[in-house]
C-alpha positions as CSV (number, residue, x, y, z in Angstrom):
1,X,-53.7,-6.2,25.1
2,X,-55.5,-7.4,27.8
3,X,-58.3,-5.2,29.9
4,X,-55.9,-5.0,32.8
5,X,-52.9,-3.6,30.4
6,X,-54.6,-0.8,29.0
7,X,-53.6,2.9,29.3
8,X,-55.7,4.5,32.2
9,X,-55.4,8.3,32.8
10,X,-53.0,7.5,35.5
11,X,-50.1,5.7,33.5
12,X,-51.1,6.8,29.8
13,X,-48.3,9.2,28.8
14,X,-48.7,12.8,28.8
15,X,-48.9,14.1,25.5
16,X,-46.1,16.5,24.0
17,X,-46.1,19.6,22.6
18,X,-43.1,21.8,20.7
19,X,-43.8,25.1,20.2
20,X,-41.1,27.3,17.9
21,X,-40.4,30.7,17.1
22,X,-37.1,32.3,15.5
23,X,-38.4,35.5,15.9
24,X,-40.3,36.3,19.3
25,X,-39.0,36.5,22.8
26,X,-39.6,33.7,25.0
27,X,-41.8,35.9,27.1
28,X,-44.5,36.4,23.7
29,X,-47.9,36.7,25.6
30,X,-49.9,35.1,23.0
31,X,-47.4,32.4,22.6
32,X,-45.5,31.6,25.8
33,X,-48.6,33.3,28.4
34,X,-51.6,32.5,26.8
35,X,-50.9,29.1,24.4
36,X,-47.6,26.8,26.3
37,X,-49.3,27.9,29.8
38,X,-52.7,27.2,28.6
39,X,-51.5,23.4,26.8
40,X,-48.9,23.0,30.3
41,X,-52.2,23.4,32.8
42,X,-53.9,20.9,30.6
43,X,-51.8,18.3,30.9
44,X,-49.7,18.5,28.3
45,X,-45.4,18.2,28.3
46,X,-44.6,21.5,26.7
47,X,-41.4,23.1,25.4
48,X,-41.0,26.0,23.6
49,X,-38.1,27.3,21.5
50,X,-37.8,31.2,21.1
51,X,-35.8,33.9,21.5
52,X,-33.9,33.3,25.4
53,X,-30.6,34.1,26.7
54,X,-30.3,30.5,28.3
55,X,-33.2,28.2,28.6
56,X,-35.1,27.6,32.2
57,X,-38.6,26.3,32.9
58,X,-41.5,28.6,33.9
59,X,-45.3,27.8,34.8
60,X,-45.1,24.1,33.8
61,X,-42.8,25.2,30.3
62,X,-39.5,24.4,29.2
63,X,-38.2,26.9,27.2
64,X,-34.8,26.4,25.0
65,X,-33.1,29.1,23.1
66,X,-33.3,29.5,19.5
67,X,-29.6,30.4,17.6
68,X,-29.1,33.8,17.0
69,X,-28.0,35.0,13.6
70,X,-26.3,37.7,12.4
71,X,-28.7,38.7,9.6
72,X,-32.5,38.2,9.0
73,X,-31.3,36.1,6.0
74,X,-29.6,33.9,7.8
75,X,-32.5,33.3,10.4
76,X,-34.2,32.5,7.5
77,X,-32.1,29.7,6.2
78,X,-29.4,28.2,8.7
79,X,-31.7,29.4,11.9
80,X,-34.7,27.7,10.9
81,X,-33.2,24.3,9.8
82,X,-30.5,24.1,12.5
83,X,-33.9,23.5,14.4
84,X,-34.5,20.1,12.2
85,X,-32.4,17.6,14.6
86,X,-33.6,18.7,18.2
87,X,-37.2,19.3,17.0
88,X,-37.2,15.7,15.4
89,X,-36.0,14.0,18.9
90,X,-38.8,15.3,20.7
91,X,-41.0,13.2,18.9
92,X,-43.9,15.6,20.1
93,X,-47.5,15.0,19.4
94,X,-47.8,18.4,18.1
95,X,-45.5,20.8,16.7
96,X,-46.3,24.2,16.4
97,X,-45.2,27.2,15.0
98,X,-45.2,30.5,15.4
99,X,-43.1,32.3,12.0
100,X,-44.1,32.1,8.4
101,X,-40.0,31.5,7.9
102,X,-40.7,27.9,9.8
103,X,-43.4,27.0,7.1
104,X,-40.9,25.1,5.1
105,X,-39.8,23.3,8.2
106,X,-43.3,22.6,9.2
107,X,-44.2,21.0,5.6
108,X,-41.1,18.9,6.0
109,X,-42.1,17.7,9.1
110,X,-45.3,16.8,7.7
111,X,-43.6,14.8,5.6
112,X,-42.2,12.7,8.2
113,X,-46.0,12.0,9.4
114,X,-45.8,14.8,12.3
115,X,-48.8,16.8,13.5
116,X,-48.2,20.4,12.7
117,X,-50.3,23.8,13.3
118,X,-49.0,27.0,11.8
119,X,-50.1,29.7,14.1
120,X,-50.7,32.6,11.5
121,X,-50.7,35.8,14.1
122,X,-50.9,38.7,11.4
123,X,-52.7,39.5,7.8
124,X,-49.9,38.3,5.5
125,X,-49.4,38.7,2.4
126,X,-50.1,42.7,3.4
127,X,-49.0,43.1,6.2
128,X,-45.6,42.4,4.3
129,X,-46.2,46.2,2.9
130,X,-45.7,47.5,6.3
131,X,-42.0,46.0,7.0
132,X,-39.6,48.9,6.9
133,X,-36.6,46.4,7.2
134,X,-37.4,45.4,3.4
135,X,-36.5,47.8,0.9
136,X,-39.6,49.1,-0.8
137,X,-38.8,48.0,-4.3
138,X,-39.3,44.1,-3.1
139,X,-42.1,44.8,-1.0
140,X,-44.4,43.4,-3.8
141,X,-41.9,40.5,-4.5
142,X,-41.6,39.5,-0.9
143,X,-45.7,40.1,-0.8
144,X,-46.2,37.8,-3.4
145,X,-44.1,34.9,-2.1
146,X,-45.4,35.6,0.7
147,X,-49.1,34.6,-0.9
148,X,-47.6,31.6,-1.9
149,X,-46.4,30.3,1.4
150,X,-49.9,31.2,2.8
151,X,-51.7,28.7,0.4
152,X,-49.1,25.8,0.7
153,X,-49.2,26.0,4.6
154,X,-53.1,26.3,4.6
155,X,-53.2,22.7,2.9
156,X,-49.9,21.5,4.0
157,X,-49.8,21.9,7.3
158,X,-52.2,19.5,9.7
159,X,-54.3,22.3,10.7
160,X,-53.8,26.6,10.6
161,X,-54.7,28.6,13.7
162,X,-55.6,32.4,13.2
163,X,-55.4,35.5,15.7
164,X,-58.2,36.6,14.6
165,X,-61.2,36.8,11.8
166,X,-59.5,39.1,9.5
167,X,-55.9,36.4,9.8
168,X,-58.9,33.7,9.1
169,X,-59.8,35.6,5.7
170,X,-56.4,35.2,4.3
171,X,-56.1,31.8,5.1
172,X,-59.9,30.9,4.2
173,X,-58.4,27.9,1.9
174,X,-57.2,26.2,4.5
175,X,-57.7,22.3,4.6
176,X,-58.3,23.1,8.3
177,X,-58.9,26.5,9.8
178,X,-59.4,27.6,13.6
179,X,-59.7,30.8,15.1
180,X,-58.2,31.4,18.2
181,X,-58.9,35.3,19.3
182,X,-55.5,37.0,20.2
183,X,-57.8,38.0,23.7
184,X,-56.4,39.0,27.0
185,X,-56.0,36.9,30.1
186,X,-57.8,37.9,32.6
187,X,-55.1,37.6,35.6
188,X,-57.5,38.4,38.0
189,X,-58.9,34.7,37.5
190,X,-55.0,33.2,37.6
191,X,-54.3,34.3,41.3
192,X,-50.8,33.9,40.5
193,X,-50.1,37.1,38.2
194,X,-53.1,39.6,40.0
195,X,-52.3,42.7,41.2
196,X,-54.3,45.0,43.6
197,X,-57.3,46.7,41.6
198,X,-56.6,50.7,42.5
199,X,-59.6,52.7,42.5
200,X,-59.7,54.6,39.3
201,X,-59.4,58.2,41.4
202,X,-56.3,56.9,43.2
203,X,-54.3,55.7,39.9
204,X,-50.9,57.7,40.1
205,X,-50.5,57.6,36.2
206,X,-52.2,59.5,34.0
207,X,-51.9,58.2,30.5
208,X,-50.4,55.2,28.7
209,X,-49.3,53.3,25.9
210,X,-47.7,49.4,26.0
211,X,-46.3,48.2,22.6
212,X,-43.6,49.2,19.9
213,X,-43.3,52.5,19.4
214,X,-43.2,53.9,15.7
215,X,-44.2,56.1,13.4
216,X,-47.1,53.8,12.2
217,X,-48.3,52.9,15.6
218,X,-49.0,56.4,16.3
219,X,-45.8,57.8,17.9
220,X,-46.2,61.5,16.5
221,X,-50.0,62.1,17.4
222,X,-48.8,60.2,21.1
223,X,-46.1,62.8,21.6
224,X,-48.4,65.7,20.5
225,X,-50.7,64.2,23.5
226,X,-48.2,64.9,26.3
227,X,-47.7,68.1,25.0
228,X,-51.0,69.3,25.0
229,X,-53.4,67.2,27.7
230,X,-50.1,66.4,30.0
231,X,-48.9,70.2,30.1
232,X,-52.6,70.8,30.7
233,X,-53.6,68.4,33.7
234,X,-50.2,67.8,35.0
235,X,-50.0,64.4,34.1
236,X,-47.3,61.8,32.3
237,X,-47.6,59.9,29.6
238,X,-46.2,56.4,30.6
239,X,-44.5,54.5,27.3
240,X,-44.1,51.1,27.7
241,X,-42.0,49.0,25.1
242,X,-39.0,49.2,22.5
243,X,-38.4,51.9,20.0
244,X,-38.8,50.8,16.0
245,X,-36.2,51.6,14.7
246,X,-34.4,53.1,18.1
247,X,-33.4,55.6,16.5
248,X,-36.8,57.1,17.1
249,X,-35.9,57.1,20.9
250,X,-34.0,60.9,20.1
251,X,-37.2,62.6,19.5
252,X,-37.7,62.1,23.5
253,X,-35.5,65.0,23.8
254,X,-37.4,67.9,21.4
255,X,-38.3,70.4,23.4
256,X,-41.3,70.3,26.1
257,X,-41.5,67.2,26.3
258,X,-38.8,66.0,29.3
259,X,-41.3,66.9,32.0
260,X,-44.4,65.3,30.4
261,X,-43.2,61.8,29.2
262,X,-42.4,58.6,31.9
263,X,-40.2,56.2,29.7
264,X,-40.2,52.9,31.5
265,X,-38.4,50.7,28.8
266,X,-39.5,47.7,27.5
267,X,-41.0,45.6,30.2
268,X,-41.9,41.7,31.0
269,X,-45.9,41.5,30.5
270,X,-47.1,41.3,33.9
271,X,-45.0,44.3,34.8
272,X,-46.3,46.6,32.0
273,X,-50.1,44.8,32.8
274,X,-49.4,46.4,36.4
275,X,-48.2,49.7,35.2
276,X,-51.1,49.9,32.9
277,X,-53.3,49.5,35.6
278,X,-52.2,52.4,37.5
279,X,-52.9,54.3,34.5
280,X,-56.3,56.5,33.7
281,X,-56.2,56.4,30.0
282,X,-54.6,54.0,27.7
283,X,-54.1,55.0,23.7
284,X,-53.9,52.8,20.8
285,X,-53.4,55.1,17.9
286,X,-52.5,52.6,14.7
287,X,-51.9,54.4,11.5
288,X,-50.9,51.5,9.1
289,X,-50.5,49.3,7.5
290,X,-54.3,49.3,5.9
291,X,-54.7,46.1,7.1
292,X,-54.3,46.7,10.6
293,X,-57.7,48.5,10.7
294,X,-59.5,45.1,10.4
295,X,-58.0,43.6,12.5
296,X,-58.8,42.8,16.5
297,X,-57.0,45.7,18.5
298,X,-56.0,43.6,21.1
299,X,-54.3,45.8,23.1
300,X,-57.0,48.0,23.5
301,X,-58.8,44.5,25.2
302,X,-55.9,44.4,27.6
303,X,-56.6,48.8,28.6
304,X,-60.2,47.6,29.4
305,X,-59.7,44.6,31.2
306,X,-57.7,47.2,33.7
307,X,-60.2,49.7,33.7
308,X,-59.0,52.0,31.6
309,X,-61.3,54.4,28.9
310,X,-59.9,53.9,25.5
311,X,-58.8,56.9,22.6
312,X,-58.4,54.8,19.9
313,X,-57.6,55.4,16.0
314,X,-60.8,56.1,14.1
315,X,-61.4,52.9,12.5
316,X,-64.7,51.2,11.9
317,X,-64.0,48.1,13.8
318,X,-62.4,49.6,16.9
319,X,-65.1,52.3,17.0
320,X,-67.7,49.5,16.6
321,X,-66.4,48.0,19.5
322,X,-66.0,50.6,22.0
323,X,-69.3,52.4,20.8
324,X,-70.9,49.2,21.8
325,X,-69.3,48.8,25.0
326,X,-69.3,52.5,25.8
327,X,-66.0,52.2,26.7
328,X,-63.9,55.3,24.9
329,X,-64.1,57.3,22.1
330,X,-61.8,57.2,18.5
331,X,-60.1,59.8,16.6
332,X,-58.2,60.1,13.2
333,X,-54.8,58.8,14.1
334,X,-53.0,61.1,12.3
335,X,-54.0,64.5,14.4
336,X,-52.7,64.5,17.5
337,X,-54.3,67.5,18.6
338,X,-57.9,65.3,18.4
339,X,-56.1,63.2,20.3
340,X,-54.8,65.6,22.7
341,X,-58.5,67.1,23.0
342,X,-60.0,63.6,23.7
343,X,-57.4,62.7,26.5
344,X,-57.9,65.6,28.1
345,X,-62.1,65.5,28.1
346,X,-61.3,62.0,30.0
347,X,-58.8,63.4,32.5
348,X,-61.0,66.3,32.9
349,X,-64.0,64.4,33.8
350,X,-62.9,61.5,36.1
351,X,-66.6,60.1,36.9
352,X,-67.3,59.7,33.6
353,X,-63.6,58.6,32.7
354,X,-64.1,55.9,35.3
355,X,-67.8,54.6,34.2
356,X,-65.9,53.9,30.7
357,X,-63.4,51.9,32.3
358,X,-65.4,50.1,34.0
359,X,-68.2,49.6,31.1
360,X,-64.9,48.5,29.2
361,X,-63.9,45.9,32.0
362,X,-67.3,44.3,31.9
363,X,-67.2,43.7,27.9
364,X,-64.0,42.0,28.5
365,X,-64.9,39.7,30.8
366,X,-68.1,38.8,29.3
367,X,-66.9,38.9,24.8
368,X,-63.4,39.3,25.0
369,X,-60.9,37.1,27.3
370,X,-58.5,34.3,26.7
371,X,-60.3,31.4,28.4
372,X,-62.9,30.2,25.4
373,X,-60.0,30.7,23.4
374,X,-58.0,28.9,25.4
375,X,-60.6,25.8,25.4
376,X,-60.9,26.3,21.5
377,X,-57.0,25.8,21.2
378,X,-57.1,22.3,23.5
379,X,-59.6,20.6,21.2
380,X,-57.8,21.5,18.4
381,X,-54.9,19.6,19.9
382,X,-56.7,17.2,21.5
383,X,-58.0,15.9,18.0
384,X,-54.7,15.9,16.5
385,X,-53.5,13.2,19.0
386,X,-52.4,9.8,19.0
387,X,-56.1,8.2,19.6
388,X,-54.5,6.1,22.6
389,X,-53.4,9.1,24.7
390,X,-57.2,11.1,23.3
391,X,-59.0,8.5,24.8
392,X,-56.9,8.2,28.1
393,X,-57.3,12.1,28.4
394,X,-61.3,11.6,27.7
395,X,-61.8,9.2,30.4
């Protein structure tokens, strides 16, 4: 190849990434906001398969539907390697996925000399103790397959990237490890998802919660919170997010509570990021599973990049963190009325309510947001490419 004939930056190709998930929405914020964006405004082709009605493109991101079984094991089997055609014709520079049920697809994709990262987002094998859908007599069964998978993607796959230090523990055998910090965007950087910053005394909602809403994330202690501090300072208690299982949904109508809980529904994430901000307390009350209270709470991270003080569950880590940002206070999951008690010290006392927030949004912008983690993912998958199109993206 002559001087003349080589790739420049202008005419190299751009270089391709697939990114699949059987399980989560299209609209995942870690994998469709933070990760395809992230890769798209680098450069890269992007398309994600996941959980859509019908596919579209968004922000640079082609999105295609996953199938949708009729059972979990089917998922499992015919959902994962119906996938096998479609995600062999992109002939992407990097595949990656997002389900420990796609491991066996990923190892057989290695086979066939493709790049592949295995994005491990939670603490498996334990976290596996948590899963109501699995009938506790095989929770130990599942758990211990489960440990299996871990080791044979940590050396099978081309490289493993975890959510956070306590995901990088279990995969610590990894023939190539990378953390990449499950840390919020901070929108107000983006332009294109900001919303208006409301003074902290002119928020219309008083407290909030954005996540799944169960009996181990809390749901009990939250409900004991509007009872007490709502009834008390005649505030709300915004939920945000689905019901696990729905069933749970009925306990909306025990009495006393009708006039003290705002149930929006499960939102998309900028419109629950905007709700949250008109909020004066968020909550993050995790019970279980026992691994959870190692792990990065990163929804708390998203209530202080809006300003908002934190009552958190009482676990060393999270306490560490907002003891060292001075940015809310913990209590024992488990008692709602501690919970109640520490809501309603931070509606009572607005100025000091506000300094949290606002001590809160300054560690997030400074330890905790997406963009080194976002610069962390791109060499990653920079190194992983062909050398032609690295060098043409170097230059």
């Amino acid at each position: 190849m002559t001087a003349s004939s080589a790739p420049t930056p202008a005419t190299a190709r751009r270089p391709k990434a697939v990114h699949v998930s059987i399980v989560h929405r299209s609209t995942d914020i870690r994998i469709f906001h933070k990760q395809c964006r992230s890769l798209a405004a680098a450069g890269y082709d992007v398309v994600l398969y996941a959980r859509t009605d019908q596919p579209y493109d968004e922000a640079g991101v082609s999105v295609r539907p996953v199938p949708e079984p009729r059972s979990r094991a089917a998922r499992m089997t015919v959902g994962v390697w119906s996938l096998w055609a479609p995600l062999l014709a992109h002939r992407a520079d990097v595949y990656h996925f997002h389900d420990p049920e796609l491991i066996p697809l990923g190892l057989a994709l290695r086979a066939r000399g493709r790049q592949v990262v295995f994005d491990a987002h939670e603490p498996l094998p334990s976290q596996i103790m948590a899963k109501h859908w699995i009938p506790a007599p095989l929770r130990p069964l599942v758990a211990r397959i489960t440990e299996v998978l871990v080791r044979v993607a940590g050396r099978g796959m081309s490289a493993v990237v975890a959510a956070s230090p306590l995901v990088e523990g279990v995969y610590a055998g990894a023939k190539r490890l990378v953390v990449v910090n499950n840390f919020p965007i901070l929108y107000d950087d983006v332009s294109a998802e900001s919303h208006p910053d409301i003074p902290y005394d002119e928020r219309p909602r008083g407290m909030v919660y954005v996540g799944g809403l169960s009996d181990l994330r809390g749901l009990a202690s939250m409900l004991e919170v509007a009872r007490v501090a709502g009834a008390r300072h005649g505030e709300k208690f915004t939920l945000i997010g689905p019901f696990m299982p729905p069933e749970l949904e009925a306990r909306l109508s025990d009495p006393g509570l009708a006039d003290v809980i705002d149930y929006v529904g499960v939102k998309k994430p900028a419109e629950a990021r905007r709700l949250v901000s008109e909020a004066r307390v968020g909550l993050i009350l995790q019970i279980g599973p026992e691994a959870y209270k190692k792990n990065l709470p990163t929804k708390m991270f998203e209530y202080m990049a809006e300003g908002l003080p934190v009552v958190a569950s009482h676990f060393p880590l999270w306490k560490g963190i907002l003891d060292d940002a001075g940015a809310g206070v913990t209590v024992p999951p488990e008692d709602g009325q501690a919970a109640a008690e520490a809501v309603s010290r931070l509606l009572g006392d607005p100025k000091e309510a506000a300094a949290m927030g606002e001590r809160g949004r300054k560690a997030v912008h400074e330890k905790y947001s997406w963009e080194p983690e976002a610069r962390t993912l791109l060499a990653l998958y920079d190194s992983l490419l062909p050398r032609e199109i690295a060098a043409a993206r170097t230059r």
